[in-house]
N, C-alpha and C positions, 0 to 999 in steps of 0.2 A: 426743555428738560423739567421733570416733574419735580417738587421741592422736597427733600429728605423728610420724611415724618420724623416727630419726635420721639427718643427711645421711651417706652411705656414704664413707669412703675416696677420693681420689683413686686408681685404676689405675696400673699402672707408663707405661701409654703415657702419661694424662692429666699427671701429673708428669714427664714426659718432654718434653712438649710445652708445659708451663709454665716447666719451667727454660731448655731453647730458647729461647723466648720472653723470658724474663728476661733471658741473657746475650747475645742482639742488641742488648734494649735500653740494657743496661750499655755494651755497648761502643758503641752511638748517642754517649749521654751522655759518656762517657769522649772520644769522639772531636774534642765538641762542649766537652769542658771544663766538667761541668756535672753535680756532685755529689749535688746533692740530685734526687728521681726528681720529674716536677709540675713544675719551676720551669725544662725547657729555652727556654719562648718555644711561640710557636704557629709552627706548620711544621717545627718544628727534634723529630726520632723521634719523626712523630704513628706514623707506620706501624707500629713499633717498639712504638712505647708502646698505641696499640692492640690490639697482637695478644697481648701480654705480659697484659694487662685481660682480653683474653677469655680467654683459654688458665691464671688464676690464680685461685685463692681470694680474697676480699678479705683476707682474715688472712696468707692468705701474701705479696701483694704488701705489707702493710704491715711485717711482717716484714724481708722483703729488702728494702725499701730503709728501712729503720731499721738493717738493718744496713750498706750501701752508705757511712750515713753515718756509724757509728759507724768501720770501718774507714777509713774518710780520715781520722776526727781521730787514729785511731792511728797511722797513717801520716806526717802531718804531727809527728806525735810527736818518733816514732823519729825520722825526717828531722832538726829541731830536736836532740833529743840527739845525734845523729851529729857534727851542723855543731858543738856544743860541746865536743866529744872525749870524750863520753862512749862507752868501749867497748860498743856495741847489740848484736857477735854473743851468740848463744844465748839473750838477752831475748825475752822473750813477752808483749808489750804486751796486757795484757787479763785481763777478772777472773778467769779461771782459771791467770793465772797462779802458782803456789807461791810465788816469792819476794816477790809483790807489791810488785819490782821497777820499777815505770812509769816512772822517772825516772833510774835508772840511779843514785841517790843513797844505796842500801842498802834 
């Protein structure tokens, strides 16, 4: 039996047309108030959500929106230490951040 080749790179068009794809549905969701990618409701960016399916990897759609989710809780973060008077310019909520700063507390 001959050995599976390996699946080839996505093209500049094919990732061009998945990220597309991605950020209609981002802002679908975004528009709809509705964080996590999967849990908008039935009707509410099937189209969206659809064409984002066809047009990604499954590794990369799980990707993005693992990341989708990870940046709102950094965002609700930052938002929170702001509201506490914590100085947030120049912070970089996230593990690459150098100062490992997350909290504004040292």
């Amino acid at each position: 039996m001959a050995p599976t080749p390996a699946p080839s790179a996505p093209s500049r068009q094919e990732r061009k047309l998945c990220w597309g794809g991605r950020d209609r549905y981002f802002a679908c969701l975004d528009a709809a108030g509705v964080v996590e990618a999967g849990k908008e409701g039935r009707g509410t960016c099937e189209t969206e959500g659809k064409e984002y399916e066809a047009n990604c990897a499954k590794s990369w759609i799980h990707y993005f929106n693992e990341r989708r989710i990870q940046e709102a809780r950094l965002r609700a973060r930052f938002i929170a230490d702001e509201a506490r008077g914590v100085d947030v310019r120049g912070l970089r909520y996230g593990p690459d951040d150098p100062k490992k700063n997350y909290s504004g507390s040292g």
